[in-house]
Backbone as CSV, one residue per row, in Angstrom:
resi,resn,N_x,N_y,N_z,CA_x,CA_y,CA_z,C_x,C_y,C_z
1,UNK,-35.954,185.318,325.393,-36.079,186.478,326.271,-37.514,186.717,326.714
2,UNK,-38.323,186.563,325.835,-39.911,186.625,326.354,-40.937,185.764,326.732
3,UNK,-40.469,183.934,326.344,-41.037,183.513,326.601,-40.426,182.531,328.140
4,UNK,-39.195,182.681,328.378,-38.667,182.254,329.325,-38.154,182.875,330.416
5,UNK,-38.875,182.983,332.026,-38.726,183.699,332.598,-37.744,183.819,332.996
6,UNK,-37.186,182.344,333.411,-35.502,182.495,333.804,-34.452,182.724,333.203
7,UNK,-34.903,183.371,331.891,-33.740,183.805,331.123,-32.804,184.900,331.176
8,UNK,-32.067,184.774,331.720,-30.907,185.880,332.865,-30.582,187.149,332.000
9,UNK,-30.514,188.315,331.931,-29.818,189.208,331.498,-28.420,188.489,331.085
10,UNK,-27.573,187.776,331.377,-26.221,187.169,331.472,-26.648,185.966,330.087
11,UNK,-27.670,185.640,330.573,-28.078,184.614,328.832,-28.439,185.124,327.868
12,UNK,-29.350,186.586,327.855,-29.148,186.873,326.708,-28.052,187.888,326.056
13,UNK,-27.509,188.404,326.825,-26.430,189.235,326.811,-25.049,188.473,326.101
14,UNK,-25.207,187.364,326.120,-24.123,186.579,325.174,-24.385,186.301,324.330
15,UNK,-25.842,185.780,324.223,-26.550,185.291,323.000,-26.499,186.383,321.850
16,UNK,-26.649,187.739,322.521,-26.620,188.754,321.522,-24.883,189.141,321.138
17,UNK,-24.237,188.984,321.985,-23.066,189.051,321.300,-22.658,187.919,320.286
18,UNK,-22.844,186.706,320.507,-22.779,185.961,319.117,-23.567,186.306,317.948
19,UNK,-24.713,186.892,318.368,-25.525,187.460,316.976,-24.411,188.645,316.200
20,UNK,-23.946,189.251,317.276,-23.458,190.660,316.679,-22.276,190.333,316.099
21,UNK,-21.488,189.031,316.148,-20.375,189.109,315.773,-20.106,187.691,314.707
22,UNK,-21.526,188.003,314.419,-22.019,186.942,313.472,-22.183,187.584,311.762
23,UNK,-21.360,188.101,311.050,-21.622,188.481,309.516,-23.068,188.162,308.680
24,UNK,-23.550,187.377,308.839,-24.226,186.369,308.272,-25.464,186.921,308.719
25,UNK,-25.850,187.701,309.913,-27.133,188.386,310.262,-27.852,189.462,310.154
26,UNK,-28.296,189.648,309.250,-28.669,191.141,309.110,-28.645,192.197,309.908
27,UNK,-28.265,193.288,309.509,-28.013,194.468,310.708,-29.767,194.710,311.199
28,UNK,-30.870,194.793,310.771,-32.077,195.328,310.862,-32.581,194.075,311.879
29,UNK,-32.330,193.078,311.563,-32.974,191.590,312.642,-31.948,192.033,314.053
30,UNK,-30.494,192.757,314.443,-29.887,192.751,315.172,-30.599,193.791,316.207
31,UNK,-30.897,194.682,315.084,-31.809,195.798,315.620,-33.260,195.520,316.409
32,UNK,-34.064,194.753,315.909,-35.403,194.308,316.534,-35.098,193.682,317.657
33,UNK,-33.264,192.787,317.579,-33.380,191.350,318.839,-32.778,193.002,319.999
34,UNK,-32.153,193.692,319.609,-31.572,194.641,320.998,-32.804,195.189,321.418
35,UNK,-33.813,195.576,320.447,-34.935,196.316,321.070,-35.744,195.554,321.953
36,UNK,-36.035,194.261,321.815,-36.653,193.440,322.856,-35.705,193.045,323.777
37,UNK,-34.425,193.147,323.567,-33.420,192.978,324.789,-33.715,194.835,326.023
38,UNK,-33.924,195.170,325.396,-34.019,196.752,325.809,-35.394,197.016,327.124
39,UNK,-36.425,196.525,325.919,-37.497,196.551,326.392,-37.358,195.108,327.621
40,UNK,-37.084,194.281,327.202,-37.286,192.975,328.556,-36.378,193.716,329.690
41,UNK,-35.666,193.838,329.462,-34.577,193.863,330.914,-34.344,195.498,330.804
42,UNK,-35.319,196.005,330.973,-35.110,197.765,331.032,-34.421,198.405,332.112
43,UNK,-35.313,197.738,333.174,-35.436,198.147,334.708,-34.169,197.570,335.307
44,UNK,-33.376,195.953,334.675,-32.037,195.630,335.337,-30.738,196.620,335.698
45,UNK,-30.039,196.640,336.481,-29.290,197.402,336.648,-27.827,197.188,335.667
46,UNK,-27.705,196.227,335.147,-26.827,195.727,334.068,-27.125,196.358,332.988
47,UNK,-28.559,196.838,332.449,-29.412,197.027,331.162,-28.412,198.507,330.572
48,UNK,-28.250,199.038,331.021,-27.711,199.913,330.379,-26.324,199.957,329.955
49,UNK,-25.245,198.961,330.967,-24.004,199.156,330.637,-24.317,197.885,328.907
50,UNK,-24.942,197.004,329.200,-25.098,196.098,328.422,-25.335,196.780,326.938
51,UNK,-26.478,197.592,327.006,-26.955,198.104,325.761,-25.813,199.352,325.026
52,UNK,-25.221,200.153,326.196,-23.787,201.059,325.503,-23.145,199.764,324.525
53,UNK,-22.872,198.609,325.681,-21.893,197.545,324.350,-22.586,197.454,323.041
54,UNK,-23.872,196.797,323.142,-24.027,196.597,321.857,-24.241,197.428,320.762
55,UNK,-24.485,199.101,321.426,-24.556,199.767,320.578,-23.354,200.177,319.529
56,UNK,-22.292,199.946,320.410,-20.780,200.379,320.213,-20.823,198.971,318.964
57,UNK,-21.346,197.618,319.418,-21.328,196.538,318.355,-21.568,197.145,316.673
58,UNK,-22.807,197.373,317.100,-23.449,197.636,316.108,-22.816,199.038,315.052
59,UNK,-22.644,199.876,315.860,-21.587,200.774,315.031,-19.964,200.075,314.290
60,UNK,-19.456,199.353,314.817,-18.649,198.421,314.166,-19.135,197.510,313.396
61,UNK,-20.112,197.737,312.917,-20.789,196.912,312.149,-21.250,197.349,310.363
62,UNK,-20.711,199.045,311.079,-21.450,200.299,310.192,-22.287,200.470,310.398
63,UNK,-23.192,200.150,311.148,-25.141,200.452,311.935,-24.897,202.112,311.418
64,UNK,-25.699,202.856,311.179,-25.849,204.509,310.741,-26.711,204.511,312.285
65,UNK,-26.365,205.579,312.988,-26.910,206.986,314.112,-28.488,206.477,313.935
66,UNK,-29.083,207.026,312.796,-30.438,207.099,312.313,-31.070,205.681,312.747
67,UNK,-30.209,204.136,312.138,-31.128,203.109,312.627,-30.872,202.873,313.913
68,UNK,-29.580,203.285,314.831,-29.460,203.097,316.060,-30.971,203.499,316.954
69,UNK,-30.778,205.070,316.432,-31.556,205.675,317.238,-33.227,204.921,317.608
70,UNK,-33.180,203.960,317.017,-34.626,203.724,316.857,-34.801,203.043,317.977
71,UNK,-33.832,202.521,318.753,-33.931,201.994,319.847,-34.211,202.581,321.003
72,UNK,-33.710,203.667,321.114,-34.052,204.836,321.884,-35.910,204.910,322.036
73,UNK,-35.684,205.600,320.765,-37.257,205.784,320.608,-38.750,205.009,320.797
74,UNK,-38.364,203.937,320.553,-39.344,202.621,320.958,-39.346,202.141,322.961
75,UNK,-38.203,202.421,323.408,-37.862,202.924,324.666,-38.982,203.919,325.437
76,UNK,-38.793,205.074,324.615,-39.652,206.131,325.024,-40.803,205.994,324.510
77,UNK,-41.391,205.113,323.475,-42.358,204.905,323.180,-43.823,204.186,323.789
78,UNK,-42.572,202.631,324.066,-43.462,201.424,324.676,-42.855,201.292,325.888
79,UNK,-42.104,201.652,326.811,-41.182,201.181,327.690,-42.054,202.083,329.325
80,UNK,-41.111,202.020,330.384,-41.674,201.864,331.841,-41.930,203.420,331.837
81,UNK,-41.378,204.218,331.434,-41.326,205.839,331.413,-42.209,206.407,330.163
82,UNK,-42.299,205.697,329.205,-43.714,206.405,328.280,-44.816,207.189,328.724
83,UNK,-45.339,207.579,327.970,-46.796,208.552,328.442,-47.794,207.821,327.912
84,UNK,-47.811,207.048,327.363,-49.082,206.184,326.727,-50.020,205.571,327.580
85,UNK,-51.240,206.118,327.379,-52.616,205.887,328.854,-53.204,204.355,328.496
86,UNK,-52.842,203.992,329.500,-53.779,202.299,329.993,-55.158,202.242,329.642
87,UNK,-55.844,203.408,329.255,-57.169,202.732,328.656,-56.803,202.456,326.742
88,UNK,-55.678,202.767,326.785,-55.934,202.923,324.950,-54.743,201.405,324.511
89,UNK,-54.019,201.270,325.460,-52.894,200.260,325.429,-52.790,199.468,326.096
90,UNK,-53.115,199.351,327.429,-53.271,198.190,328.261,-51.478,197.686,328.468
91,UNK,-50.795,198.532,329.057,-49.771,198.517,329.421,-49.474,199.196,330.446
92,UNK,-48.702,197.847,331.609,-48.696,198.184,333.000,-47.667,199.252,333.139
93,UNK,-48.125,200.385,333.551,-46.849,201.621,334.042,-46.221,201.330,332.102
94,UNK,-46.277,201.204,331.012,-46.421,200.971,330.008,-45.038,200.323,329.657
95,UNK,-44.672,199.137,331.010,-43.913,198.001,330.490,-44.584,197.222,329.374
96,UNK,-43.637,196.831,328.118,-44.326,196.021,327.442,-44.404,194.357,327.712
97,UNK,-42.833,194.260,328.269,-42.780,192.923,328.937,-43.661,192.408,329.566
98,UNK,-44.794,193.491,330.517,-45.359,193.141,331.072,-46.370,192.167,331.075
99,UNK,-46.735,192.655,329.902,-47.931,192.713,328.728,-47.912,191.340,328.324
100,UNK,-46.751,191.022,327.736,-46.231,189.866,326.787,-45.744,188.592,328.298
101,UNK,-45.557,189.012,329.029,-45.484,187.787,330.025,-46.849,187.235,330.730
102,UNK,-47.928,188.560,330.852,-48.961,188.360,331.211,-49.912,186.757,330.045
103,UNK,-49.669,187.163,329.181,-49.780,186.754,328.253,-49.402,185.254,327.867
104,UNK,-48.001,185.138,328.326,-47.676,183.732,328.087,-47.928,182.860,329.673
105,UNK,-48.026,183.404,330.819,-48.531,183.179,332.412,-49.437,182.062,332.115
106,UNK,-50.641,182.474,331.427,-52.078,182.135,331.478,-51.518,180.249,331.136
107,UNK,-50.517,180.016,330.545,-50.495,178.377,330.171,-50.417,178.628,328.211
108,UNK,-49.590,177.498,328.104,-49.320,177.511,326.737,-49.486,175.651,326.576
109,UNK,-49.810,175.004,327.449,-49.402,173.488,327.578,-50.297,172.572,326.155
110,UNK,-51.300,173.315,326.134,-52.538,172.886,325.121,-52.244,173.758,323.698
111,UNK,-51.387,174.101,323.991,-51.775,175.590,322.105,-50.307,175.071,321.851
112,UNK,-50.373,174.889,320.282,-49.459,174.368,319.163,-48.180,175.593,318.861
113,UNK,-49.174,176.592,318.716,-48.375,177.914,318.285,-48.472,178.883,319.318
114,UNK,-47.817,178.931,320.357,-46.911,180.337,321.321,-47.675,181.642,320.741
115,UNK,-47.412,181.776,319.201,-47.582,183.329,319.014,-48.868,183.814,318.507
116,UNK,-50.116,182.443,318.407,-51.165,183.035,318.377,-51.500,183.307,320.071
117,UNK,-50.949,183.278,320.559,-51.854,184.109,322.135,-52.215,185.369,322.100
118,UNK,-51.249,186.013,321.735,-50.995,187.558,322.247,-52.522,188.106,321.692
119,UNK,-53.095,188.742,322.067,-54.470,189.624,321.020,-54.113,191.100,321.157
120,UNK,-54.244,191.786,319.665,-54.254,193.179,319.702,-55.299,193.866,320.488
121,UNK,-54.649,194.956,320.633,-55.259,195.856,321.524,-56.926,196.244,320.970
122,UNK,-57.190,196.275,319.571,-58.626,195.916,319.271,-59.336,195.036,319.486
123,UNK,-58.821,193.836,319.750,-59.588,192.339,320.638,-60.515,193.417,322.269
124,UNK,-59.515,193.772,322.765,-60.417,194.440,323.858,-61.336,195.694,323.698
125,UNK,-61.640,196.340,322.636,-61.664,197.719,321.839,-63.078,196.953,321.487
126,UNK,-63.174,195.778,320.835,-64.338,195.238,320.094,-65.161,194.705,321.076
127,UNK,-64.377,194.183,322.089,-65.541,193.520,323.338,-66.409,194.729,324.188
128,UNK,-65.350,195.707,324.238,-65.824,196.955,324.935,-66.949,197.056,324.580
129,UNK,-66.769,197.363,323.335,-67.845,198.043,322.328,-69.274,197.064,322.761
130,UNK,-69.111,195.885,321.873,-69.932,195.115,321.726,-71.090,194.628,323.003
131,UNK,-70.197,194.485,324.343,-70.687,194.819,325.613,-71.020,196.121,326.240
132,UNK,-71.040,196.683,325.765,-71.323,198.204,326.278,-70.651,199.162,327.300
133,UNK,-69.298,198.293,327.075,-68.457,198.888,328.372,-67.147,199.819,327.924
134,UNK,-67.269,200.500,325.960,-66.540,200.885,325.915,-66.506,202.580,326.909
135,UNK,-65.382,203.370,326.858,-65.110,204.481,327.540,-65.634,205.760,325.974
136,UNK,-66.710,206.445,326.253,-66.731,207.333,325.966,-66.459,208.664,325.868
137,UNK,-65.605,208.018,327.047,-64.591,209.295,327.081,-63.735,209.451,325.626
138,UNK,-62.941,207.862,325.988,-61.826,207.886,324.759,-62.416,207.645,323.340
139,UNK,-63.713,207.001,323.628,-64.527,206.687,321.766,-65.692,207.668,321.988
140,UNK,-65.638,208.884,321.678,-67.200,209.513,322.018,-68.086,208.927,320.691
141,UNK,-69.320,208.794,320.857,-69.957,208.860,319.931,-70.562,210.310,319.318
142,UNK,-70.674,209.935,317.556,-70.730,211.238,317.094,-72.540,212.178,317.140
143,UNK,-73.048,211.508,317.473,-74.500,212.447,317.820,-74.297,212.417,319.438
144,UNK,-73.254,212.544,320.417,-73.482,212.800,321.870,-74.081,211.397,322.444
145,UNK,-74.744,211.099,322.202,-75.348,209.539,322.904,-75.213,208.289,322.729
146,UNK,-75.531,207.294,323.928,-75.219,205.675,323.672,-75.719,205.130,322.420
147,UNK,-75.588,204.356,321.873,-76.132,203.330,320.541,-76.712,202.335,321.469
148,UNK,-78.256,202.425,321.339,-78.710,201.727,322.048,-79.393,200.404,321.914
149,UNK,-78.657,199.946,321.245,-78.091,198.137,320.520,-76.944,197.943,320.314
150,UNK,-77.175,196.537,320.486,-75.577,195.970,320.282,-75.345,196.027,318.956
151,UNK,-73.872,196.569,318.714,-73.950,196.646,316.875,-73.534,195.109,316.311
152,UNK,-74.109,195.268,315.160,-73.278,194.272,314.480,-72.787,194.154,313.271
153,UNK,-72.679,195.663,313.157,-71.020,196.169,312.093,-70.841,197.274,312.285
154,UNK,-69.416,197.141,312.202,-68.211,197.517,313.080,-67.355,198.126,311.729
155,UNK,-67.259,199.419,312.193,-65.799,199.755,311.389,-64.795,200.263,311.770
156,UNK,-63.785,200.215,311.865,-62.785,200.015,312.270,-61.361,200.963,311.317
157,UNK,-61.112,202.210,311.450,-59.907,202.790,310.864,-59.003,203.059,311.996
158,UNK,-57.662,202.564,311.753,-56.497,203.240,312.594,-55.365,204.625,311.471
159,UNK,-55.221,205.584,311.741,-54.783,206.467,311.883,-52.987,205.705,312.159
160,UNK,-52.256,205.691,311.453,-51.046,205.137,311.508,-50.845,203.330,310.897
161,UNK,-51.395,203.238,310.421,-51.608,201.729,310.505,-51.654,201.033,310.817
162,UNK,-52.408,199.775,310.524,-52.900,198.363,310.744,-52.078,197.516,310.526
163,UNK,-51.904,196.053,311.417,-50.820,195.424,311.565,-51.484,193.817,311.156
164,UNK,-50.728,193.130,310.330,-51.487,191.905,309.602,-51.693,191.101,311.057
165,UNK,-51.234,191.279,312.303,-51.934,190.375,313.777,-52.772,191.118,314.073
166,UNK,-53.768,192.753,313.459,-54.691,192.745,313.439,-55.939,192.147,312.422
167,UNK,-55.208,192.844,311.158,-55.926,191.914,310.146,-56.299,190.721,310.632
168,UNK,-55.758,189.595,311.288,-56.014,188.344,311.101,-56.736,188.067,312.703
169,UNK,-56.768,189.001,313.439,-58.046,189.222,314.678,-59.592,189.540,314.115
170,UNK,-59.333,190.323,313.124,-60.267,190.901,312.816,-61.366,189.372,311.591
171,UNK,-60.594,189.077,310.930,-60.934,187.961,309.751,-61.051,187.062,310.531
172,UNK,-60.659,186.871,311.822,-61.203,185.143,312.642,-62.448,185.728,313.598
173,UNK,-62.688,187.425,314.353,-63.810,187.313,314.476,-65.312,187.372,313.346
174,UNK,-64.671,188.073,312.442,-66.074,188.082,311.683,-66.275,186.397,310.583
175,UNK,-65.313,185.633,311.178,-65.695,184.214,311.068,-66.698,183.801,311.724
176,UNK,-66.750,183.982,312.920,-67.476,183.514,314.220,-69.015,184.226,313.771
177,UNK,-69.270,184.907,312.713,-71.164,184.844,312.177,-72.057,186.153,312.967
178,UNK,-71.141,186.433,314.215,-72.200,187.463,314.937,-72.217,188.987,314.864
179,UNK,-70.670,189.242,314.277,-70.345,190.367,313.807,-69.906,190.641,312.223
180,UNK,-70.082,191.634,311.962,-69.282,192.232,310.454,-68.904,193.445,310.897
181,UNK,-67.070,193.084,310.984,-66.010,194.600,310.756,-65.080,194.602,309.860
182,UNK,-65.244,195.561,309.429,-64.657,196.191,308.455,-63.166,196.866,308.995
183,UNK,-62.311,196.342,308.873,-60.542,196.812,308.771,-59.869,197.811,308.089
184,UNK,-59.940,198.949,308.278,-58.895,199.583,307.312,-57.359,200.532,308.046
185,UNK,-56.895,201.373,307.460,-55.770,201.933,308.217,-54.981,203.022,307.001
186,UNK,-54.312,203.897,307.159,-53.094,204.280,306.225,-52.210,203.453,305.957
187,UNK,-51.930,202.341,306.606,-50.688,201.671,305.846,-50.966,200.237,306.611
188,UNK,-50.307,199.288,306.271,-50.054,198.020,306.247,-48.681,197.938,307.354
189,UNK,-48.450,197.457,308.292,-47.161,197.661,309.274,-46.425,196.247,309.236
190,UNK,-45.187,196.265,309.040,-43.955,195.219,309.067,-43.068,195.711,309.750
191,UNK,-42.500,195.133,310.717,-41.260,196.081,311.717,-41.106,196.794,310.708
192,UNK,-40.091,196.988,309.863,-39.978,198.254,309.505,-40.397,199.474,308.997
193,UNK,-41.822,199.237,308.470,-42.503,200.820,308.458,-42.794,201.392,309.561
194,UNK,-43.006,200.058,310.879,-43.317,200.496,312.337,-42.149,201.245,312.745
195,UNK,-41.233,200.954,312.840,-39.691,201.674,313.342,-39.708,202.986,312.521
196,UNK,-39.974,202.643,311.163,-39.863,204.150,310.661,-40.892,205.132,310.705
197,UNK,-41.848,205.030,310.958,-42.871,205.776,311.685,-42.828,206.258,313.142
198,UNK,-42.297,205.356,313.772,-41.707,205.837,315.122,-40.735,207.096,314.870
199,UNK,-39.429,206.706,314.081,-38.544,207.594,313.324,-38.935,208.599,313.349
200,UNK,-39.650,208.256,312.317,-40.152,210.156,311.505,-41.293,211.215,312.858
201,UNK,-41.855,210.348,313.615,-42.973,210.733,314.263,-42.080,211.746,315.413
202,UNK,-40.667,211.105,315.267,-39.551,211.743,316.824,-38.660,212.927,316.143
203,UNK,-38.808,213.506,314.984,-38.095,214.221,313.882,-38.269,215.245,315.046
């Protein structure tokens, strides 16, 4: 669904019904593949009769209201109608597809592994910085004025947690000798503390 453009609403829309009517697949993996079915093909005009089915799947499945709902919410979260501002996310009209196709566009013909491309949203957060082009609007500094050197340590807390494809942005730049940042966060994120933080955050 994300890495193939011609992949039809009609191809994955079957594909997910063999998942769903597959015993053998965890209800929570069924859940992540509808949410990127959700998020890719939002805007199709099929997308919605499609997603009533599988929801109806998934309740025959015993799916509980509570993990359904999470689909919803990640919808309103990351999806074309969100409120989430382009300087902090870098998401077009805050399609995520967008994001993630932009992403695989650039050529994959030379790289082994597909899923090191993508860079967290701190990859651009650190260049800002480091070049002097972050927005002080959105990062004020705390005495009112520029830092007038380039730093070269960096600390770094997120407020909701840190995601091990940041961790491992962060540990391959301060490989590279020119910087030292420091990583921290409230929690450690695996789809599912992410979903359930979404959850609890929509209470």
């Amino acid at each position: 669904m994300v890495c193939d453009g011609g992949y039809s609403i009609s191809d994955a829309s079957q594909r997910l019904d063999e998942f769903l009517s597959n015993p053998s697949i965890n209800n929570n993996d069924l859940i992540r593949i509808i949410i990127l079915f959700a998020l890719r093909y939002e805007t199709h005009r099929e997308m919605g009769t499609n997603l009533n089915h599988f929801i109806t799947s998934l309740k025959n499945r015993d799916v509980g209201d509570e993990e359904i709902r999470a689909i919803d919410i990640v919808l309103r979260y990351g999806g074309i109608n969100s409120k989430r501002t382009e300087p902090l996310f870098q998401f077009n009209k805050g399609d995520i597809f967008n994001l993630i196709r932009n992403t695989f566009d650039k050529g994959l013909s030379d790289v082994t592994n597909i899923y090191t491309q993508h860079k967290p949203i701190i990859h651009k957060i650190i260049n800002d910085l480091v070049s002097g082009r972050l927005s002080e609007d959105n990062y004020p500094f705390h005495y009112g004025v520029s830092y007038p050197e380039k730093p070269q340590r960096i600390i770094i807390f997120i407020l909701g947690g840190i995601t091990f494809e940041e961790a491992c942005y962060v540990a391959e730049r301060n490989m590279s000798g020119n910087l030292n940042i420091l990583l921290g966060g409230t929690s450690i994120h695996n789809s599912q503390s992410f979903l359930s933080g979404l959850k609890d955050s929509n209470q």
